[in-house]
C-alpha positions, 0 to 999 in steps of 0.5 A: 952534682957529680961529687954528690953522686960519688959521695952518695955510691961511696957511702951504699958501697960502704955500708954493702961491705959492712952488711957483708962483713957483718954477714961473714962474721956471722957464719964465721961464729956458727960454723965455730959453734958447730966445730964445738959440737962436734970436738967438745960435746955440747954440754962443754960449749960455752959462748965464750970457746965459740968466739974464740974458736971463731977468732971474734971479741966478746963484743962482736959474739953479743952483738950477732947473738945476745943470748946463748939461746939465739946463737943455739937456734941460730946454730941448729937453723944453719946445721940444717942447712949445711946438712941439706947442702951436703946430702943434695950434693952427694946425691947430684954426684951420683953418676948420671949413667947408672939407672935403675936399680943401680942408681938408688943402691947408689943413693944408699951409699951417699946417704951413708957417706952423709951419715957419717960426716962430721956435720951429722956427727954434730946434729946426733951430739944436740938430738943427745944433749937434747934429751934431757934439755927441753928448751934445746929439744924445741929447737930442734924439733921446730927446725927438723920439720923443715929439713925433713920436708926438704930431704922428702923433695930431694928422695922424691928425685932419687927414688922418682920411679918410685914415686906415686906409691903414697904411703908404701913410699913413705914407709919405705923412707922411713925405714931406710932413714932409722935403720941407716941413722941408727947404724951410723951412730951403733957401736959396731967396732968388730969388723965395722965395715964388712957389717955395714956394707952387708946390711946396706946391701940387704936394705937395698934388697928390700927396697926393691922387693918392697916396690915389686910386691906392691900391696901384698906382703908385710908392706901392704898390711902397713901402709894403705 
């Protein structure tokens, strides 16, 4: 009985490092499909210069992913992971002393930070491709339902004394999120970083003026 009970924890520890193994594999090859991305351009990614940059057969690629189309989902599901993971520990290394207003000017400047990572230079690299292919435009937009609810959690916190708002909250983060995603992705070359910090300063502003004037104003003849 002892020997067979030995046999029996040999084989669960066996196939516990093999479903590891396998799961190590896995990720090894989505984070080479990202790498791709961000270094060659999705138009110029094929299966075959992912699992060489992730250092795996043929084989091991077809076995985790049959279809160029599974590893693409697969990719853009982890991208927003890795996405999310990334602006949540941004926005929890923010000093727990700063309050107020200097808190979410704060939360502003990593949000930016997260804006021009690599893995957000990767995700605008698909939403571009994604333009003019349909079946990668499904994808991403079936997982950035998701993300987006995540990221509206995670804003609920940052901007908490803000919370309650209803739709001037709402349009508020809208605002900041395409005004500041498309900053990060603009042609600004000449004097780039003065530019970008005045604007981020102004938005700020605005944000703040948005909450003290309530209904009145631009703010209240948009939201309800």
């Amino acid at each position: 009985m002892a020997n067979s009970s030995t046999k029996d924890d040999d084989t669960a520890q066996d196939i516990s490092w093999q479903a590891q193994k396998s799961a190590m594999t896995r990720d090894r090859i989505l984070d080479a499909a990202i790498s791709c991305f961000i270094e060659l351009g999705y138009t110029n990614v094929t299966t075959a210069k992912i699992a060489s940059a992730a250092g795996v057969s043929r084989g091991a690629m077809l076995h985790h992913f049959p279809s160029k189309t599974e590893l693409i989902q697969a990719a853009v599901e982890y991208l927003h992971v890795k996405l999310l993971e990334d602006y949540q520990e941004r926005v929890k290394s923010i000093s727990p002393k700063l309050k107020g207003r200097k808190f979410r000017r704060a939360g502003i400047d990593a949000y930016w930070q997260h804006l021009t990572g690599d893995l957000f230079t990767a995700y605008h690299e698909l939403c571009v491709a994604g333009r003019t292919d349909s079946e990668l435009k499904a994808i991403l937009e079936k997982s950035s339902v998701k993300f987006d609810m995540h990221v509206q959690e995670s804003n609920k916190e940052l901007f908490k004394d803000w919370e309650g708002t209803g739709d001037r909250f709402l349009l508020a983060m809208d605002v900041t999120k395409f005004m500041m995603e498309g900053l990060a992705v603009g042609q600004l070359v000449v004097d780039r970083e003065e530019r970008v910090n005045r604007v981020l300063d102004y938005l700020a502003d605005r944000l703040e003026e948005i909450f003290q004037e309530g209904t009145s104003g631009a703010i209240g003849r948009h939201s309800s």
